[in-house]
C-alpha positions as CSV (number, residue, x, y, z in Angstrom):
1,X,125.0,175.7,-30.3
2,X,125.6,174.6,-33.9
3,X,123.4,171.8,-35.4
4,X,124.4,170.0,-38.1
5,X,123.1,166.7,-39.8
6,X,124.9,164.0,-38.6
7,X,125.4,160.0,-37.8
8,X,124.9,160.3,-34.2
9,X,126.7,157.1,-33.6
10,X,129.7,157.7,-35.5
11,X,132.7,154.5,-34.0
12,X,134.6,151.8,-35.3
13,X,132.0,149.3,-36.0
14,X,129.6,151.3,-38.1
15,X,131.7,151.9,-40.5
16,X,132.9,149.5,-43.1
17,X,136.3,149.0,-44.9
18,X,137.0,149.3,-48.6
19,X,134.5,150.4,-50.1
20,X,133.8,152.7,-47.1
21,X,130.3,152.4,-45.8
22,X,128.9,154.1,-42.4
23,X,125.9,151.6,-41.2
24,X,123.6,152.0,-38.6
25,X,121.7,155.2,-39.0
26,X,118.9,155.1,-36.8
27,X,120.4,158.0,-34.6
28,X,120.8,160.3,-37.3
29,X,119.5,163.7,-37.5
30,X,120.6,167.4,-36.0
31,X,124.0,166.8,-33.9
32,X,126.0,169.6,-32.7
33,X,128.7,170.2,-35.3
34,X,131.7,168.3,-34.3
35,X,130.3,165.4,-32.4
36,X,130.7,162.8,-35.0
37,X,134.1,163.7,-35.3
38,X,134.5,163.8,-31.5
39,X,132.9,160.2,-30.6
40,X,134.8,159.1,-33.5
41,X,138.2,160.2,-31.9
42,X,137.0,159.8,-28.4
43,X,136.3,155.7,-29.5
44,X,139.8,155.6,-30.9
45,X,141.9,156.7,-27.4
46,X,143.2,153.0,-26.8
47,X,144.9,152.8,-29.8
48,X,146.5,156.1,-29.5
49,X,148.1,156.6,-33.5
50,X,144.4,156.6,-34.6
51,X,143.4,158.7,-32.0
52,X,146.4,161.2,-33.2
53,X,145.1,160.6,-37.6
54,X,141.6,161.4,-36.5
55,X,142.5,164.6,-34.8
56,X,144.6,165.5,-37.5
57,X,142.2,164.7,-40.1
58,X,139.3,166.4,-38.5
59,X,141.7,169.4,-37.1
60,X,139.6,171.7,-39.6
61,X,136.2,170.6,-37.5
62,X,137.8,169.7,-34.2
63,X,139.7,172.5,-33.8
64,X,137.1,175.0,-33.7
65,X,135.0,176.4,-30.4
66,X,131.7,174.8,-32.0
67,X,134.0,171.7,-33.0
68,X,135.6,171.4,-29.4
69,X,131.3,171.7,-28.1
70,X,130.8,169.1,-30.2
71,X,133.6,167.0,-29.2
72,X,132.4,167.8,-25.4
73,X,129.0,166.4,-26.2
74,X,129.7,163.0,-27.7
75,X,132.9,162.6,-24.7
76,X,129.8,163.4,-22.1
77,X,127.5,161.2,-23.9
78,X,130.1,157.8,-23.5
79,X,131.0,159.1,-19.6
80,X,127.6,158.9,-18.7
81,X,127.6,155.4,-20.8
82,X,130.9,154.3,-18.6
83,X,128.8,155.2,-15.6
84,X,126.3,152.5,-16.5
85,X,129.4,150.4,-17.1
86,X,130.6,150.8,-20.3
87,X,133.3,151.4,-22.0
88,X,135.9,150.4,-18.7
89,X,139.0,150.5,-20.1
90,X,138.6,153.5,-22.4
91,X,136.7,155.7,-19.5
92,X,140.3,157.1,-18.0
93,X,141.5,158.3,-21.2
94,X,137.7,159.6,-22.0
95,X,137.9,161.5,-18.3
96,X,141.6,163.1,-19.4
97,X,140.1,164.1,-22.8
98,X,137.8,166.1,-21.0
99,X,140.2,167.3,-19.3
100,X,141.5,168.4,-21.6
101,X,139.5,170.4,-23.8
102,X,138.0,172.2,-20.3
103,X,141.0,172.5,-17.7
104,X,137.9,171.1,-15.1
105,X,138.4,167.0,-14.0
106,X,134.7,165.6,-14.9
107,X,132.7,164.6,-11.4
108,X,132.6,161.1,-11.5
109,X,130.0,159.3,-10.0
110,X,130.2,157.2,-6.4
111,X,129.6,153.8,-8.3
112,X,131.0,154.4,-11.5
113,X,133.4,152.3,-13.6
114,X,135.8,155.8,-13.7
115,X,137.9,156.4,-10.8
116,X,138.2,159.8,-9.9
C-alpha cells in the first residue's frame, strides 16, 4: 500500500476559512495515499454538492486504485467510529460509499448505529 505524509484527520472543522489553515495535527504522519482526500469527501456526504466539488477536485488522487485504497481506509476508519455511535446520520451514506467503491455491502455490526 502507498504511504504518504498526511493530516490523518483531514474534515470540516480542522480546516479554517480565508486564509486557509488545516489545525489539529497531532495524527499526522504516513497515511495511505488518498485517505485525506477520502475522509475529507466521505465527511462531506450530507451536503451532497460538496461531496460532488471534493471528488472532482481530488479526481486526480481519488480516482486512482491507491487513491480508491485510501479512500477505503478513512470510510472504514468512521464505520467503525459509527459503530461506537458516531457519525448517525452520515453512517448510511458512509455504508453506500463503500458500496460503492467495492460492489460488497460492509457487515454491519448487531448493535450498531448503521442498519444493514
Amino acid at each position: 500500500m502507498e504511504r504518504v505524509t498526511g493530516h490523518g484527520d483531514l474534515h470540516w472543522g480542522n480546516l479554517t476559512a480565508a486564509p486557509l489553515c488545516l489545525l489539529d495535527w497531532e495524527r499526522w504522519g504516513l497515511v495511505p495515499f488518498g485517505y485525506d482526500a477520502g475522509l475529507l469527501h466521505a465527511s462531506s456526504l450530507l451536503v451532497p454538492d460538496v461531496a460532488a466539488r471534493i471528488r472532482k477536485e481530488f479526481a486526480a488522487v481519488l480516482d486512482t486504485p491507491a487513491g480508491r485504497i485510501g479512500e477505503l481506509a478513512a470510510l472504514a476508519e468512521m464505520l467503525q467510529a459509527v459503530a461506537r455511535g458516531w457519525y448517525p446520520d452520515l453512517a448510511p451514506r458512509l455504508v453506500a460509499r463503500a458500496e460503492a467503491l467495492t460492489g460488497v455491502h460492509p457487515p454491519v455490526p448487531v448493535h450498531s448505529e448503521v442498519s444493514a
